[in-house]
Every structure is written in C-alpha cells, then in structure tokens.
N, C-alpha and C positions, 0 to 999 in steps of 0.2 A: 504494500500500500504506500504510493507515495504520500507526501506533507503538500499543504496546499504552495508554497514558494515552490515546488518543485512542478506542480500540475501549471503554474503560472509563469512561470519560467519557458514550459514548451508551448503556452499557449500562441496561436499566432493573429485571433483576429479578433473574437469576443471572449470576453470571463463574463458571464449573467449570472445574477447573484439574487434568490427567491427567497425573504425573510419573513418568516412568519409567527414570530413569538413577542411577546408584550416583554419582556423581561430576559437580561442574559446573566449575564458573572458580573453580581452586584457588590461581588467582594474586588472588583477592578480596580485598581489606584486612579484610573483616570476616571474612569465614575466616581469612586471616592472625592478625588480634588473637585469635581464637578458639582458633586453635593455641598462640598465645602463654600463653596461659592467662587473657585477657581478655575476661570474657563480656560484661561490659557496654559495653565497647567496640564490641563486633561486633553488640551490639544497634541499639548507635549507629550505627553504618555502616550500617542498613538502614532509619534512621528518613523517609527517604522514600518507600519504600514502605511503611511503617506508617502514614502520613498518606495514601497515596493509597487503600489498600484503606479505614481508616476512614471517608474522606471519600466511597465508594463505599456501605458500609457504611450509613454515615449516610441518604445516598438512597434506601435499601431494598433496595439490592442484596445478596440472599445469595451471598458467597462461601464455596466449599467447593473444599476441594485433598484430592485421596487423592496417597499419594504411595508406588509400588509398589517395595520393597527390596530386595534381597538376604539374607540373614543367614547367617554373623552381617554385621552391616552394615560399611560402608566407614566409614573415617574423616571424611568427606564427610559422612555420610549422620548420624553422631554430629553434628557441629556444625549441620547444621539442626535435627535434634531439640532438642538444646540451645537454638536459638536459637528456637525458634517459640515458645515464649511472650511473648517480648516483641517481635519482629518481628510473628507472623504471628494468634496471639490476642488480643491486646492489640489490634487491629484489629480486631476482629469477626469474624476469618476463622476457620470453622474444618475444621479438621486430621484427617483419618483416613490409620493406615499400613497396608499393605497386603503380606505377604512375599509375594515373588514365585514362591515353592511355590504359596503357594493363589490364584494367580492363570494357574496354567498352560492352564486351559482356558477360558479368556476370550478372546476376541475381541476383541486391544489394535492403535490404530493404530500406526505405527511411528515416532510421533515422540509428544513431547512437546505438550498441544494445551489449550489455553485454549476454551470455548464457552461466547460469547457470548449468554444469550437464548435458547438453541436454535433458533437461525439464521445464524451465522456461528462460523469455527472459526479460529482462529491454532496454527497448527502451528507450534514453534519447532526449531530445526534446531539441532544441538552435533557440534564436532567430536570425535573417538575421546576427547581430551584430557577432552575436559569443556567448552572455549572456547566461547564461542557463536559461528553462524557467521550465520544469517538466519531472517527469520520470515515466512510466508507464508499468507495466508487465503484464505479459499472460504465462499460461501454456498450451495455446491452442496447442495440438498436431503438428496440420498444421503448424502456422506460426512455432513454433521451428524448425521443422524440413526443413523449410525455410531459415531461418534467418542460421541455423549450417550448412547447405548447400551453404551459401554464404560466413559464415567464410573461409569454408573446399575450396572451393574453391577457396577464394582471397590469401588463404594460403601457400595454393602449387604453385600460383605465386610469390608470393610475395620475397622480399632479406633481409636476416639478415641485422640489426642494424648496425653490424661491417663490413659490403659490402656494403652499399648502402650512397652512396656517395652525400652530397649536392653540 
C-alpha cells in the first residue's frame, strides 16, 4: 500500500478529493492553535501540505476537494473553512462546499476517497472520533468509476470557497 505523497507524487493530471465527515483529528495542533484563536498558527501547522499540493500543482496536476457539510456546520468544519485559504488555496487547490441536504440523492461512497487520474482510489478510513485509522486503494475499474462519478457529481453542486458562506 502506498502513502498518499507517494500516490501524489505519480499523479499526472487530477488528485479529487471527496470529504464527507463533520469532524477529523481534533487532537491536531493546528486545530488546537485555531481554537486558540490563532489562525496563522494553524496555517503554519499545515505548511507541509501547502508545499506538497503546490508542488503537485506546479506539475499540472488539478487539484479539486468538494467537501460535503452538515449545517449549521461543526466546529471542525468552521476551522477548515477558516483555514483553506492559506493551507488549501494558496496551493493551487481549489475548494467547493457542499451541505449535505443537497447532497441526499447522490450516490456517495462510504468513506472519505482521494482519485487519482481516474484510475486508482484511496479510501481513507476515520474512526467515530474523527482519528484517522487506515487508508486503502483499488484500481478496480468499477468502484473508480464510482467513486469519480460521485466526485463529478457533488461537484457540479457544490459553491466555491469564496461563496459559501458559514
């Protein structure tokens, strides 16, 4: 099983990234500094993945995350919003949200899923808390073309970053 820098490293056109949980790893120092009331702290605590999506970025790889909510939203779900401008834009990536009302009749997988190229999938696995527990791929034809089928779809619903309002 590779690490995702390594699935992102051969990617060469898209990484799509399908989020669907109110809540992640609340024990994070950058969520912490963020709670604190330090935003540019918590930007700081993600500048490794700010280097690796722009470094992605840079290669020509389009990244795009929808990230489907709750509302009104979690506390959780306030400090990513918070924080993606300088974590997750500021990388080239960009951001659409998604409430999870107008997402009831979509055909969502049941995990968290990263696709690669639209040919390999990284399903990431979290436990009730939010903790992450393991992450597992497939190149199985079918489910990719599931999983980029639910992207593509939560996509076209979904609101830029800079519209979608907490």
């Amino acid at each position: 099983m590779a690490d995702f820098s390594e699935l992102l490293a051969t990617c060469e056109r898209t990484a799509f990234k399908l989020e669907m949980r109110d809540q992640y790893m609340t024990g994070d120092p950058g969520y912490l500094a963020w709670e604190a009331g330090d935003v540019d702290e918590a930007v700081r605590r993600y500048s490794g993945w700010t280097a690796t999506a722009q470094a992605a970025v840079a290669r020509g790889v389009a990244m795009h995350r929808v990230r489907i909510v709750s509302e009104p939203v979690s506390t959780y779900i306030s400090f990513e919003h918070a924080v993606t401008p300088g974590v997750n834009l500021s990388a080239g990536e960009v951001i659409r949200w998604l409430p999870r009302s107008s997402a009831s009749d979509l055909a969502l997988p049941g995990n968290d899923v990263w696709i690669f190229d639209d040919k390999l999938v990284q399903f990431c696995h979290f436990a009730g808390d939010g903790a992450w527990v393991s992450n597992d791929e497939t190149d199985d034809v079918g489910t990719v073309k599931l999983c980029a089928a639910a992207f593509a779809a939560a996509w076209e619903r979904a609101t830029d970053h800079l519209e979608y309002r907490i």
